[in-house]
C-alpha positions, 0 to 999 in steps of 0.5 A: 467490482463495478467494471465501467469504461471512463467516456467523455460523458462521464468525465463531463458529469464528473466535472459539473458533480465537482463545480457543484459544491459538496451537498450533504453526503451520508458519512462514514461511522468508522475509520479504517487505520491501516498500518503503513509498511506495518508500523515504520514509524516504530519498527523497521518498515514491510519486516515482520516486527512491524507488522505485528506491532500495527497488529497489536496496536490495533490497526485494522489492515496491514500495508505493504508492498511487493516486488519479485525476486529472481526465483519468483518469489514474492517480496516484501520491498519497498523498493525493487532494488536495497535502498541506501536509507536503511539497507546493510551489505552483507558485511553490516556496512551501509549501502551507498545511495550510488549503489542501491540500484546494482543490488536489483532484487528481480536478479537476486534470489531470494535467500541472497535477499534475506540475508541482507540487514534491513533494521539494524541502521534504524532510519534517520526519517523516524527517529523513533524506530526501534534498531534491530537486525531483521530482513525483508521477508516473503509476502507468505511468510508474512501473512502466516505470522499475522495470521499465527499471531492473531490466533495465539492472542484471539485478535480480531482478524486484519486486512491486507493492503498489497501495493504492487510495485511498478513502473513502466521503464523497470517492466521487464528489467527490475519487475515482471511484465503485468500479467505476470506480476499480478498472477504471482501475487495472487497465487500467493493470496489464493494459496493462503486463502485470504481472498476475501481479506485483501485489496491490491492497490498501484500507482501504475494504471496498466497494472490495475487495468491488467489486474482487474481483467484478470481478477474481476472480484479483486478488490481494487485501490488506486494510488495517486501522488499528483493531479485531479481525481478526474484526469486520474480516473481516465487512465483506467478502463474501470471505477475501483473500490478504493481511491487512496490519493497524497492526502495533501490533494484532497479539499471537500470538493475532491471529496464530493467527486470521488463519493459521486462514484461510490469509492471509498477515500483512504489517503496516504501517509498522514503522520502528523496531528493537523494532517490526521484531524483534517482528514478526520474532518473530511470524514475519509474512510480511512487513513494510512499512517506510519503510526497507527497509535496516533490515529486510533487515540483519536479514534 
């Protein structure tokens, strides 16, 4: 990873690269589909249904995020908390979105996790979903099922793009610190020996800071829902790989600025047809979509 402290030079070349029109760039021959929580808009999303359905479908990295349960584990979740939108209590009933937040993952263990319903109330925002009864599982538990699944039915190999989620305020409270985090996750990646086939992404700028110390040969995505890429970029200590923004924020001049720096463009979540083809437009080198079948028939 290109390790670089963001200077006021820098931000200033940036600024001037940006003003200056877009220019011609070599493009990228390829896009990289990757499977938003698996495939949520067809399968229960971050279950392992889902990930093996973007598997067979034919995306080329799996994403997901993770939080950490009581007893350290490390899960598949969204969110740190059961979110009321297709969560079911233990008695199959719906949580209620007042609820949500008692239910906190970091103080649960996780076999009181997994017995929780995170499918069989579909969700009202993918109307195609699939109902069916399954749960949240480990993120070891997953990476053995696409690993199992691939070499049942001689696949080709997968990547894995792992969201470390985190905020500020739940440091401690509904999370561990970043240190901590970032080292049980990649115990998980090491142990499963997949260093290699992974990248860790965050919307947080002092996780990916921590991470890259770290893990300096970690592959490195930064995810950004608002502002411009150069008032982003500042908040690191680093020029990641991968600069995975809303997609709604990219123009051909944003474009011209993040290649300016060698990082790849993968944006987030583009689901519908004009969005997809505007991206495909930009020559972007990837796309994180709820439906990888919609990307890859365009492909």
């Amino acid at each position: 990873m290109r390790t670089i402290k963001l200077s006021g030079i820098l931000l200033v070349f940036l600024m001037v690269f940006s003003c200056a029109g877009t220019g011609k760039m070599k493009q990228t021959q390829t896009i990289e589909v990757q499977g938003h929580r698996g495939d949520r808009g067809n399968f229960p999303e971050n279950t392992i249904p889902a990930f093996l359905s973007a598997v067979k479908k034919g995306a080329a990295v799996l994403e997901m995020d993770v939080v950490i349960s009581k007893d350290q584990k490390v899960v598949v979740s969204h969110e740190p908390f059961m979110a009321a939108q297709y969560m079911s209590d233990l008695e199959g009933k719906p949580i209620k979105k007042d609820n949500e937040k008692r239910y906190n993952l970091f103080e649960m263990t996780y076999d009181s996790i997994k017995r929780f319903d995170s499918g069989s109330r579909g969700n009202a925002a993918f109307p195609a979903q699939q109902k069916l009864k399954t749960y949240k599982p480990l993120l070891s538990e997953v990476i053995d099922s696409v690993e199992n699944y691939i070499s049942r039915n001689k696949l080709k190999p997968v990547r894995y793009n792992i969201e470390i989620k985190s905020e500020k305020e739940d440091y401690g409270k509904r999370q561990p610190e970043p240190a901590l985090f970032a080292a049980m996750v990649m115990k998980v990646i090491k142990d499963k020996g997949i260093e290699q086939k992974i990248n860790i992404q965050s919307f947080d700028p002092t996780v990916l800071n921590v991470m890259h110390k770290m893990y300096p040969s970690t592959k490195i995505a930064y995810l950004v829902g608002e502002g411009t890429f150069i008032k982003n970029l500042s908040m690191l200590d680093f020029v990641p790989e991968i600069y995975s923004p809303n997609h709604k924020l990219l123009n051909k001049e944003e474009v011209a600025s993040i290649r300016s720096l060698k990082m790849r463009i993968i944006p987030w979540t583009v689901n519908e047809d004009k969005d997809i083809d505007h991206m495909l437009k930009l020559k972007v080198d990837g796309i994180i979509t709820d439906y990888p079948e919609k990307v890859l028939n365009k492909l």
